[in-house]
Short mmCIF file of the C-alpha atoms (twelve columns), coordinates in Angstrom:
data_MODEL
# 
_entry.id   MODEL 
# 
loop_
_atom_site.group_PDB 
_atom_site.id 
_atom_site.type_symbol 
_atom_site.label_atom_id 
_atom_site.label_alt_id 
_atom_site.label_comp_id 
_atom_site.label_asym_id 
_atom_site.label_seq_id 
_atom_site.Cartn_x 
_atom_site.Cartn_y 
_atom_site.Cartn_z 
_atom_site.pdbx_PDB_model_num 
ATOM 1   C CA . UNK A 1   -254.482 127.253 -46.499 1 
ATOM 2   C CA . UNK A 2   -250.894 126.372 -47.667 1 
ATOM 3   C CA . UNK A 3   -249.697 122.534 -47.089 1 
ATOM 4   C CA . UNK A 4   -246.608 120.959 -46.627 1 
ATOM 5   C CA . UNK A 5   -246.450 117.088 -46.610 1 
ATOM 6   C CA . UNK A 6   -243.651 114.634 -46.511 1 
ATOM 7   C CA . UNK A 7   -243.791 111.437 -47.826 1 
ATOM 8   C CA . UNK A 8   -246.335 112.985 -50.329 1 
ATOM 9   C CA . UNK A 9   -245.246 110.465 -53.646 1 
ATOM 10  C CA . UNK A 10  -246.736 107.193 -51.271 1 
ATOM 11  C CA . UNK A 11  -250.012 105.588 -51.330 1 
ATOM 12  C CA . UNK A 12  -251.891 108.266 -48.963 1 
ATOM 13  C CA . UNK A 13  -249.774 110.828 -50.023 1 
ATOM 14  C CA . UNK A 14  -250.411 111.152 -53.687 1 
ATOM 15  C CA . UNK A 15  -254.242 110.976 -52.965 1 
ATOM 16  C CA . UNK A 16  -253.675 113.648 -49.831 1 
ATOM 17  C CA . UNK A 17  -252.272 116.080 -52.572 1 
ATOM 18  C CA . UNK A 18  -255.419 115.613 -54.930 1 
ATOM 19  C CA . UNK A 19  -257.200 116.133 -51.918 1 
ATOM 20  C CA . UNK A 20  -255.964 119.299 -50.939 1 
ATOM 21  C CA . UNK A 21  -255.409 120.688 -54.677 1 
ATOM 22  C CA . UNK A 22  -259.240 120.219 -55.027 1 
ATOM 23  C CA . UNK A 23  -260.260 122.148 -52.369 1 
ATOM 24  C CA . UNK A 24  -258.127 124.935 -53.460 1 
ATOM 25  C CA . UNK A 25  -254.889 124.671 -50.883 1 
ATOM 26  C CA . UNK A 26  -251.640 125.377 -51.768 1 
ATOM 27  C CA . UNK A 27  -249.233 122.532 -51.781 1 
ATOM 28  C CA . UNK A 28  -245.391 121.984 -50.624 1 
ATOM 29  C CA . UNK A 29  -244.125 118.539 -51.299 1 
ATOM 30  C CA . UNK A 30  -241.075 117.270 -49.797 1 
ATOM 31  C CA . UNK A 31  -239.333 114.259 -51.966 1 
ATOM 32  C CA . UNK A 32  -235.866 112.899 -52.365 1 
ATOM 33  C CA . UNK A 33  -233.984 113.764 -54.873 1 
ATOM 34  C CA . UNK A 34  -234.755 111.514 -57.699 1 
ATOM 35  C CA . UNK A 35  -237.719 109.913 -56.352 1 
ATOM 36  C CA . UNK A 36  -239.586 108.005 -58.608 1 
ATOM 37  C CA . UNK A 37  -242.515 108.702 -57.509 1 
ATOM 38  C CA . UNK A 38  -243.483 112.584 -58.565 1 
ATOM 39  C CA . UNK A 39  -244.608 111.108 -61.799 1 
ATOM 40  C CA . UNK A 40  -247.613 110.214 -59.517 1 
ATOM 41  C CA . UNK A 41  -248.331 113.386 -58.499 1 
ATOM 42  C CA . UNK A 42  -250.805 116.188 -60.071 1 
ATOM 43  C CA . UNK A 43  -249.461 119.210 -61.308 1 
ATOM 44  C CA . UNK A 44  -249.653 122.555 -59.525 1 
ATOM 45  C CA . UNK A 45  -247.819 121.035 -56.553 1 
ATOM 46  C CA . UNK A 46  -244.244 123.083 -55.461 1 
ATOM 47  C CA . UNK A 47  -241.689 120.375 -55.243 1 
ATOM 48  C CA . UNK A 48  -239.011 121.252 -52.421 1 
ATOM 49  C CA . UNK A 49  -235.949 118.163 -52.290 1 
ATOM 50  C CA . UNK A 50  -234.890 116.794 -49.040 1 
ATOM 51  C CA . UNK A 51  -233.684 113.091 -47.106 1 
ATOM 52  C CA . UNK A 52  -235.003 112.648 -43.659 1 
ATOM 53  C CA . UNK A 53  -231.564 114.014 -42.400 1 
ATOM 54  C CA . UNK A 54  -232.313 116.947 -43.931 1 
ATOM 55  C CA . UNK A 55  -235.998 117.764 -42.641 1 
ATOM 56  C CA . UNK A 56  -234.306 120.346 -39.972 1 
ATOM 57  C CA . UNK A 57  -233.422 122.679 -42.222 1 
ATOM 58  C CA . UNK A 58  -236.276 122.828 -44.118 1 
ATOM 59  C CA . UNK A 59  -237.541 126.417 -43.003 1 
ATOM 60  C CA . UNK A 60  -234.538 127.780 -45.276 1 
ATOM 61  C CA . UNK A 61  -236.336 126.554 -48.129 1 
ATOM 62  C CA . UNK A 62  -239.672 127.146 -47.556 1 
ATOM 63  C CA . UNK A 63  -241.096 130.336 -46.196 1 
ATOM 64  C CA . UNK A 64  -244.207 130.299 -44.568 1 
ATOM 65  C CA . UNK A 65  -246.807 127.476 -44.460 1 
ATOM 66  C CA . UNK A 66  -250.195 126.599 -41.890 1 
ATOM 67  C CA . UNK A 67  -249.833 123.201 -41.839 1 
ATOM 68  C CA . UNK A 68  -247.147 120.532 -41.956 1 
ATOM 69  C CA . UNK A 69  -248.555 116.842 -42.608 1 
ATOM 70  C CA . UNK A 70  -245.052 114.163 -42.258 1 
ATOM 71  C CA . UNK A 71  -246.099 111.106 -43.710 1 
ATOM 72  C CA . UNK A 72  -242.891 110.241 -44.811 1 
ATOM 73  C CA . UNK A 73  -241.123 107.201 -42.772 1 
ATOM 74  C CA . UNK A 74  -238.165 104.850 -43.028 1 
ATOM 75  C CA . UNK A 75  -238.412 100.928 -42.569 1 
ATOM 76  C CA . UNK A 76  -242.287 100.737 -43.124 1 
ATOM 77  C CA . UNK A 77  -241.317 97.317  -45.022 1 
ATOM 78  C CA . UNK A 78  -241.252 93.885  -43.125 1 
ATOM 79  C CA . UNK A 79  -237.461 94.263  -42.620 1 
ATOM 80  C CA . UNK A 80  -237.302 97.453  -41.299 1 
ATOM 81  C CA . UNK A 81  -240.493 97.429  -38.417 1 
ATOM 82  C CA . UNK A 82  -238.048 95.834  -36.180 1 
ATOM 83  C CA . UNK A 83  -235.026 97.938  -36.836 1 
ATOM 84  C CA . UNK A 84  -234.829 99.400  -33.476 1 
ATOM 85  C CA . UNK A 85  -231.930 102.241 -34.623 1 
ATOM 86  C CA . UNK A 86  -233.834 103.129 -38.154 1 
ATOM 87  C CA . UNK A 87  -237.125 103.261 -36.147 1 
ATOM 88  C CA . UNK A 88  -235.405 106.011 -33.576 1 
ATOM 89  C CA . UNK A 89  -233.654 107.948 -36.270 1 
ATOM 90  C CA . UNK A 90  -237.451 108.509 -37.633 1 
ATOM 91  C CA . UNK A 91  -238.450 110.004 -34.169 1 
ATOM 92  C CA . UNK A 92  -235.117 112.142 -34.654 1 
ATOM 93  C CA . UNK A 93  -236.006 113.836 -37.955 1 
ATOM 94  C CA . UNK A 94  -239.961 114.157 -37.002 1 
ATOM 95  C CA . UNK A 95  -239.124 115.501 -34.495 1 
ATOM 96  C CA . UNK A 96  -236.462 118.035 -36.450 1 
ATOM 97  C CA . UNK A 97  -239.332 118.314 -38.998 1 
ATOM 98  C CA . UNK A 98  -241.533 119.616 -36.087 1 
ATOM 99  C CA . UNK A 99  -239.071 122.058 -35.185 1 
ATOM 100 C CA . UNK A 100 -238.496 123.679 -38.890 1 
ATOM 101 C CA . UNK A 101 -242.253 123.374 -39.416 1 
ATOM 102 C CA . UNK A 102 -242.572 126.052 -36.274 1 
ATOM 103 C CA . UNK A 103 -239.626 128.486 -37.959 1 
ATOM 104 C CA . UNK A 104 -242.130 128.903 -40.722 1 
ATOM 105 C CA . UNK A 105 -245.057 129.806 -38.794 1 
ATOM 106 C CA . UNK A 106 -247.128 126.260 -39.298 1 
ATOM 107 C CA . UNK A 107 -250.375 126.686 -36.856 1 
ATOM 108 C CA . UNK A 108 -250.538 122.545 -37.069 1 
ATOM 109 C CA . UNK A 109 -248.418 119.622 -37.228 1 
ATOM 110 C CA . UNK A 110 -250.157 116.685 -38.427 1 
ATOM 111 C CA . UNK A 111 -248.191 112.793 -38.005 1 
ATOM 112 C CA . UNK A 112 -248.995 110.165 -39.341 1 
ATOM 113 C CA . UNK A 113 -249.167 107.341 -36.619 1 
ATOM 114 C CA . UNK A 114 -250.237 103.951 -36.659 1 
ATOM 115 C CA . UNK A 115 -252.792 101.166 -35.372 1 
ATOM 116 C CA . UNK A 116 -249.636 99.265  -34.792 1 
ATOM 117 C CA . UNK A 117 -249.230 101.668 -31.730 1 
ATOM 118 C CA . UNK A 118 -252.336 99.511  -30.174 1 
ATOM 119 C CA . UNK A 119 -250.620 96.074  -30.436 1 
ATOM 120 C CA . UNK A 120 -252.107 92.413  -30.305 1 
ATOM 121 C CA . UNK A 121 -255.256 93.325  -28.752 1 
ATOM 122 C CA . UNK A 122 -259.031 91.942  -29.213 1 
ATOM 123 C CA . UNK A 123 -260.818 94.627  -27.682 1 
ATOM 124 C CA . UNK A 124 -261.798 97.782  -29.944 1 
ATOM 125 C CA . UNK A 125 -259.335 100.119 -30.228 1 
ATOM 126 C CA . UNK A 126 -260.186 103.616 -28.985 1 
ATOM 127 C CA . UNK A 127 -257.999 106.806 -28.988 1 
ATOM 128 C CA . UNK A 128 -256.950 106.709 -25.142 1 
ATOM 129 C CA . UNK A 129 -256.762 102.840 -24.317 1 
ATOM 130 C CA . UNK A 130 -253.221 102.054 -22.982 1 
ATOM 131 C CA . UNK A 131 -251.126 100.903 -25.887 1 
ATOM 132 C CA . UNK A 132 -248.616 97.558  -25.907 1 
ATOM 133 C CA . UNK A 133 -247.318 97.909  -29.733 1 
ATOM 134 C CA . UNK A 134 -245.035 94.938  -30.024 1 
ATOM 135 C CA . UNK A 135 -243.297 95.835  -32.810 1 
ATOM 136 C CA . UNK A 136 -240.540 98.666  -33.227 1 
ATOM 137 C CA . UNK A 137 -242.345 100.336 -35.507 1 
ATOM 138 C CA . UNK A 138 -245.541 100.908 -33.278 1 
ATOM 139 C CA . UNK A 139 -243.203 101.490 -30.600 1 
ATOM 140 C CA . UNK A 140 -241.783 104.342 -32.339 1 
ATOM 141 C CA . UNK A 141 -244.853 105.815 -33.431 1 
ATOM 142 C CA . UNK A 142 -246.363 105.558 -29.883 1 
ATOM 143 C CA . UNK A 143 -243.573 107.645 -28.691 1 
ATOM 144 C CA . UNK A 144 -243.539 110.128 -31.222 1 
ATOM 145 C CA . UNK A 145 -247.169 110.865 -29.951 1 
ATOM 146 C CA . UNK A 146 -246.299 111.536 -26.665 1 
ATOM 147 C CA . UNK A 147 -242.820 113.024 -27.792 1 
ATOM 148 C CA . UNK A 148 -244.679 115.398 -30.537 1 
ATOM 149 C CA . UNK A 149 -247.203 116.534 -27.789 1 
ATOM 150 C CA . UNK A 150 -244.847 118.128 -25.790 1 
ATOM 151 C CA . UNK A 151 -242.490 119.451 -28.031 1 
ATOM 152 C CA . UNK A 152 -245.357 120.946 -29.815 1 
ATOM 153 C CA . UNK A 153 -246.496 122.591 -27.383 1 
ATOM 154 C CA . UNK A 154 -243.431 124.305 -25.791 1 
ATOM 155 C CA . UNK A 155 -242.897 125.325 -29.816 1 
ATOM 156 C CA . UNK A 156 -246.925 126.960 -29.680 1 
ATOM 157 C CA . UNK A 157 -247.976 124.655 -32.640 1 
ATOM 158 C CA . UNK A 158 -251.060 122.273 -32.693 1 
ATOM 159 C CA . UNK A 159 -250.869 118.969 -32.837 1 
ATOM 160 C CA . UNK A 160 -252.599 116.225 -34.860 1 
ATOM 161 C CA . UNK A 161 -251.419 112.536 -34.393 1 
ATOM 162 C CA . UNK A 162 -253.597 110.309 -36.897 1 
ATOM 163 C CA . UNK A 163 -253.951 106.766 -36.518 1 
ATOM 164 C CA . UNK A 164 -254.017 105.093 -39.383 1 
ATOM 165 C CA . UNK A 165 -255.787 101.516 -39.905 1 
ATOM 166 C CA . UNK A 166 -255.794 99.214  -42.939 1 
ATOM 167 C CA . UNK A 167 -255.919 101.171 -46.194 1 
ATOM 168 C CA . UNK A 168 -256.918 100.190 -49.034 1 
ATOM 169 C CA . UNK A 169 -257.289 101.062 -53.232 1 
ATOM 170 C CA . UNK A 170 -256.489 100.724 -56.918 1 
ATOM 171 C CA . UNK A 171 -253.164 102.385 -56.391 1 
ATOM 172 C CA . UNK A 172 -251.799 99.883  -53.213 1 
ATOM 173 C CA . UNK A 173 -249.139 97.702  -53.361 1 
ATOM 174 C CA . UNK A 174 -248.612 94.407  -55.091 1 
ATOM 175 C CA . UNK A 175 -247.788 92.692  -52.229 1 
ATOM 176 C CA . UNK A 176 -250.607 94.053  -50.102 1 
ATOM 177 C CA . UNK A 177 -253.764 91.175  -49.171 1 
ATOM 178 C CA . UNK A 178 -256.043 92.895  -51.331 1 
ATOM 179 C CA . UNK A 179 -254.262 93.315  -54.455 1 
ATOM 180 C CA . UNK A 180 -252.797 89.888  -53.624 1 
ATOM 181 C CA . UNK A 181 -256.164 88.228  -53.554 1 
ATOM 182 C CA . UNK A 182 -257.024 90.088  -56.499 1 
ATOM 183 C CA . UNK A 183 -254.643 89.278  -58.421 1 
ATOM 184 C CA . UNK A 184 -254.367 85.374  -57.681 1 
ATOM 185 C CA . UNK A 185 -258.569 85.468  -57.602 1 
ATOM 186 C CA . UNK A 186 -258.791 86.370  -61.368 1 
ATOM 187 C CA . UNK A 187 -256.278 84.060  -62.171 1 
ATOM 188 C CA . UNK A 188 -258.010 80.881  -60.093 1 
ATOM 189 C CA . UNK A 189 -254.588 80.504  -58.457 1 
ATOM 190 C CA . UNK A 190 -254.529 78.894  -54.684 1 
ATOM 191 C CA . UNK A 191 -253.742 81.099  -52.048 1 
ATOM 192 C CA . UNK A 192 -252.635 80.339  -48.493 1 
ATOM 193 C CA . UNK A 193 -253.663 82.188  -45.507 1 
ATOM 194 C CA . UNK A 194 -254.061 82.759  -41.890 1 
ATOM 195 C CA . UNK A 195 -257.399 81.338  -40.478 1 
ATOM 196 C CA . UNK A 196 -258.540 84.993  -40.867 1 
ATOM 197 C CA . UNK A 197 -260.451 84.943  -37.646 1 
ATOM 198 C CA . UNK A 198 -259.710 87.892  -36.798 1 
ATOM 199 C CA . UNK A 199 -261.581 91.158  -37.090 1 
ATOM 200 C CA . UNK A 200 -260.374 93.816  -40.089 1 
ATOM 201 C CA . UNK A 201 -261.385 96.974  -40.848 1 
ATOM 202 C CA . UNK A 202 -260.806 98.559  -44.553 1 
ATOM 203 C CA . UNK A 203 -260.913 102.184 -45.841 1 
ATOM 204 C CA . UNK A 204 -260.639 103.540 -48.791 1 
ATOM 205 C CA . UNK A 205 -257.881 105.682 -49.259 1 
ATOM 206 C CA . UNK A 206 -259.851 108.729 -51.074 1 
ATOM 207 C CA . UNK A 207 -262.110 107.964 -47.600 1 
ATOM 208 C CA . UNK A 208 -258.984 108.340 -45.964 1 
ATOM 209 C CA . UNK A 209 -257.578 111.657 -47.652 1 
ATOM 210 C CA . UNK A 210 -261.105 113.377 -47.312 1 
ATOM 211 C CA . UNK A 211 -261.324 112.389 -43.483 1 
ATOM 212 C CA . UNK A 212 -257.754 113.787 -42.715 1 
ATOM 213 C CA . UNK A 213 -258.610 116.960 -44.252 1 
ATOM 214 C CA . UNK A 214 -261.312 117.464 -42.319 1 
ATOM 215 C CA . UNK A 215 -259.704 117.129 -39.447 1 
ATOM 216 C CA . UNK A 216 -256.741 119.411 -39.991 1 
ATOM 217 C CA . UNK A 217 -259.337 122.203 -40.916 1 
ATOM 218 C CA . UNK A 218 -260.992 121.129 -37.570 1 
ATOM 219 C CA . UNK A 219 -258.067 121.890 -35.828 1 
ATOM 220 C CA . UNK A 220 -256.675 124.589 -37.224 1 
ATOM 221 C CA . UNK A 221 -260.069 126.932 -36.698 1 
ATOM 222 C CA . UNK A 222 -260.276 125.766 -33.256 1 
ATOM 223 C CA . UNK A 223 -258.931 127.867 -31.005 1 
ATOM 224 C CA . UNK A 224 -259.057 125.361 -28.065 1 
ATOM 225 C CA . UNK A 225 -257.399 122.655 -29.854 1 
ATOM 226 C CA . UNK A 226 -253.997 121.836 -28.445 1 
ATOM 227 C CA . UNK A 227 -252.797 118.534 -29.620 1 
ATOM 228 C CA . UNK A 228 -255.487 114.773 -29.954 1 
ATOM 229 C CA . UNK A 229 -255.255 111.497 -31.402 1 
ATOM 230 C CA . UNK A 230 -257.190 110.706 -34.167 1 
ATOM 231 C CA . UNK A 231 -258.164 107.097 -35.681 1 
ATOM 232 C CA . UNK A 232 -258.376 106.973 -39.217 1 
ATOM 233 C CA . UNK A 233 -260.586 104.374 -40.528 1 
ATOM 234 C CA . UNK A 234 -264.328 102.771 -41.193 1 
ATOM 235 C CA . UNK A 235 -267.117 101.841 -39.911 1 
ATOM 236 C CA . UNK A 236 -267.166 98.691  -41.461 1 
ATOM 237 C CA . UNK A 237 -265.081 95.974  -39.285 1 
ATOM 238 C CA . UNK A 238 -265.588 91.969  -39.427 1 
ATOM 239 C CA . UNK A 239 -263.956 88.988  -39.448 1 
ATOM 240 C CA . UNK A 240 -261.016 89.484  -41.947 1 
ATOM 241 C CA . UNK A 241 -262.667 85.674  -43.917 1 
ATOM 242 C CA . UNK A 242 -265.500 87.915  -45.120 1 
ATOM 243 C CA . UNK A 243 -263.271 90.172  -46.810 1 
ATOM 244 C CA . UNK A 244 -261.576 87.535  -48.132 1 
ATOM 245 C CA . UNK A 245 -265.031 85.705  -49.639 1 
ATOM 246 C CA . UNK A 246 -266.439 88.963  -50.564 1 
ATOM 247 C CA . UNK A 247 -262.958 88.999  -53.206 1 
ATOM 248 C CA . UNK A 248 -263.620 85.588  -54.087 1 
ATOM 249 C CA . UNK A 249 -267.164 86.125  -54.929 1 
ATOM 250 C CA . UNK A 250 -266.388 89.732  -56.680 1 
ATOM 251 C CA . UNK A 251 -263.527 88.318  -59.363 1 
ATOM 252 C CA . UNK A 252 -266.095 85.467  -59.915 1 
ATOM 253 C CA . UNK A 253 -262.815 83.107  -58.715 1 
ATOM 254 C CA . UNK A 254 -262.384 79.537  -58.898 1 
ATOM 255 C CA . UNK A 255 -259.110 79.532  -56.498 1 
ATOM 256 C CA . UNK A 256 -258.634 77.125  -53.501 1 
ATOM 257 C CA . UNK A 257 -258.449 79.195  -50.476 1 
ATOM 258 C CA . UNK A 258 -255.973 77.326  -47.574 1 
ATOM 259 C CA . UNK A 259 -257.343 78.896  -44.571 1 
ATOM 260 C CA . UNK A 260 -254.875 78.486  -41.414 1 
ATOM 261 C CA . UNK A 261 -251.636 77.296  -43.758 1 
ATOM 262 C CA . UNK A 262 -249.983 80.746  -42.685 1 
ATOM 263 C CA . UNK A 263 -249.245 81.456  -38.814 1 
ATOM 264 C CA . UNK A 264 -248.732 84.668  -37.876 1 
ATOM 265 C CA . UNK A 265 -246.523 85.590  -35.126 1 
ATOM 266 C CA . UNK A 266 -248.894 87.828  -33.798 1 
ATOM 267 C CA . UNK A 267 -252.692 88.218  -33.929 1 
ATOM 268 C CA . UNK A 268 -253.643 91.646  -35.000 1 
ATOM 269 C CA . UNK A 269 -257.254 92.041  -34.720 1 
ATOM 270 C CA . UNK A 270 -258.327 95.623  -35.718 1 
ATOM 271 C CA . UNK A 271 -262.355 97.017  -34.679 1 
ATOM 272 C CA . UNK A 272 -261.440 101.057 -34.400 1 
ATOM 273 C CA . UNK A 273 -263.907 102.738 -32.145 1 
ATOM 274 C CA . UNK A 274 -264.732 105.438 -34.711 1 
ATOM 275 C CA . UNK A 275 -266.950 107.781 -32.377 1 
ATOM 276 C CA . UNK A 276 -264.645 110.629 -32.099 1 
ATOM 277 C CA . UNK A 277 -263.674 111.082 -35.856 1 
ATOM 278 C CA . UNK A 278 -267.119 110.553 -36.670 1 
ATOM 279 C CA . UNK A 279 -268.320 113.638 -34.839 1 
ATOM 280 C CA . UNK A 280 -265.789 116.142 -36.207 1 
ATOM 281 C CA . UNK A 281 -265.745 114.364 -40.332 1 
ATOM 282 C CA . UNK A 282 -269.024 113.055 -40.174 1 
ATOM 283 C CA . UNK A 283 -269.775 110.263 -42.680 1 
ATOM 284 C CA . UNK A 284 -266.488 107.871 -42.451 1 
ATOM 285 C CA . UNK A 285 -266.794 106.374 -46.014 1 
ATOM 286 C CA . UNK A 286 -268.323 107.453 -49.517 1 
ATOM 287 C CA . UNK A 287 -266.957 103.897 -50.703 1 
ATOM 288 C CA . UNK A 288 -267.578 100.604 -49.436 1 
ATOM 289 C CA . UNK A 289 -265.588 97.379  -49.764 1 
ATOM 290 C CA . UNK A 290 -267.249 96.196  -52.743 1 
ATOM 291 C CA . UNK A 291 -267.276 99.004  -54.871 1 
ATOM 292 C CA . UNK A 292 -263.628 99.404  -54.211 1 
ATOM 293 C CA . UNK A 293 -262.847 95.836  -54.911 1 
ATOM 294 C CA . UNK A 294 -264.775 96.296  -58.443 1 
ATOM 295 C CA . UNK A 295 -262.393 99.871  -59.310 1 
ATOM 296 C CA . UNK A 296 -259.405 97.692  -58.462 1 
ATOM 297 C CA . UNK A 297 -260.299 94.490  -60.982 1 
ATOM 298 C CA . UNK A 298 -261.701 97.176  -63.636 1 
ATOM 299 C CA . UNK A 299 -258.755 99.392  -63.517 1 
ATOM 300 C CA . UNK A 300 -255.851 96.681  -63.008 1 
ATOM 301 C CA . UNK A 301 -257.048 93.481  -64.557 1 
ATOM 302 C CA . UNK A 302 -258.139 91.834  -67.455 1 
ATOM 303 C CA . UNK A 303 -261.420 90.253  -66.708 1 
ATOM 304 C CA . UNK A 304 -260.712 87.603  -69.004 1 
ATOM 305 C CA . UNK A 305 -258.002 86.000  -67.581 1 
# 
């Protein structure tokens, strides 16, 4: 099949690409002009240039394609999930997106949502529970899903909204808690956190590439699919502390951990109901946390420090 995916040069994206190269796809990315980025990317990937204002017109560059995967998203950073006009202007051009991705004949349209659409919640998340996202980033996400549905369907595409839980690998963000902890861990520095009470769920992003593709070949070849959520995620889900100790114990760490010096203002406890992926990708994870954690110190850090 032939791919087009926005946003392809981010964490998910570059492995998405890899993904899809090595099972023989063709490829469309979608970038910015000058993006850093494409030096992550493989080669034998068609590079098409384009800002988010520009995603309407996007049929006038590209031809034909079967499926359309938009990852790409402003304000994903802590100073832009609350930016109620930057968070609307990314319903605007996924939704434009959605509308050039049907000019070139795309059976699917695959978005990348969020388990931010679920809000501060303790029960386990499943696909249909009503959603109270308290942020304006889950709030726009939420109602892309139920704006995406229906313009989906009066266009006569399918429709795939993922939702997308805590991701995790050797390619992540500094700034992220596992490549934080890493990185303090091997260098016995103290670290101050929430009380990590909370239940947390990790996946590995190849996990996460191989799961998504599975599910956009699932609903491409069936011809009663219209348009579902999907969670993407692991099986694995406990109190975030373990995590946290599992690190500690991993990078062999001396550090003081300050459990309860940060206060969130909101409790986001995370235990995806994995049931319905589960039947259509079958095994959820190749990887568990520990191997993971061991790629990230061998491929990032000195083990001497």
């Amino acid at each position: 099949m032939s791919y087009i995916i926005t946003g392809a040069t981010s964490f998910l994206g570059v492995e998405l690409v890899q993904t899809f190269l090595q099972q023989s796809h063709q490829v469309t990315v979608i970038c910015r002009p000058g993006s850093q980025g494409l030096s992550h990317l493989p080669k034998g990937v068609k590079t098409v240039y384009a800002q988010l204002d520009e995603y309407g017109t996007l049929d006038t560059k590209i031809a034909q394609a079967d499926v359309f995967v938009h990852l790409a998203w402003a304000g994903t950073g802590h100073d832009g999930r609350d930016a109620t006009q930057v968070q609307q202007e990314n319903i605007a051009y996924s939704l434009d997106a959605m509308r050039a991705a049907a000019k070139m004949g795309c059976k699917l349209f695959v978005m990348a949502g969020s388990q931010a659409e679920y809000g501060s919640t303790t029960l386990p998340q499943q696909e249909e529970m009503p959603c109270a996202p308290f942020s304006e980033y889950g709030k726009a996400k939420l109602q892309m899903w139920e704006e995406g549905k229906q313009l989906a369907a009066a266009l006569g595409m399918k429709y795939l909204h993922l939702r997308i839980f805590s991701l995790f690998g050797e390619t992540d963000h500094a700034w992220t808690l596992v490549m934080s902890c890493v990185d303090k861990m091997l260098r016995n520095e103290p670290m101050e956190l929430s009380a990590c009470t909370q239940n947390w769920n990790f996946l590995y992003v190849n996990d996460a590439a191989r799961q998504i593709s599975a599910l956009c070949n699932y609903a491409v070849q069936r011809e009663d699919y219209t348009s579902e959520i999907y969670q993407i995620a692991s099986e694995d889900t406990r109190p975030l502390k373990d995590f946290v100790e599992r690190m500690k114990i991993l990078t062999g760490s001396k550090s003081d951990l300050h459990y309860g010096a940060v206060v969130p203002a909101h409790l986001v406890s995370l235990q995806p109901d994995m049931h319905k992926t589960q039947a259509v990708v079958g095994s959820l994870a190749e990887y568990d946390f520990d191997a993971v954690i061991k790629r990230i110190i061998d491929k990032h850090y000195d083990k001497s420090i």
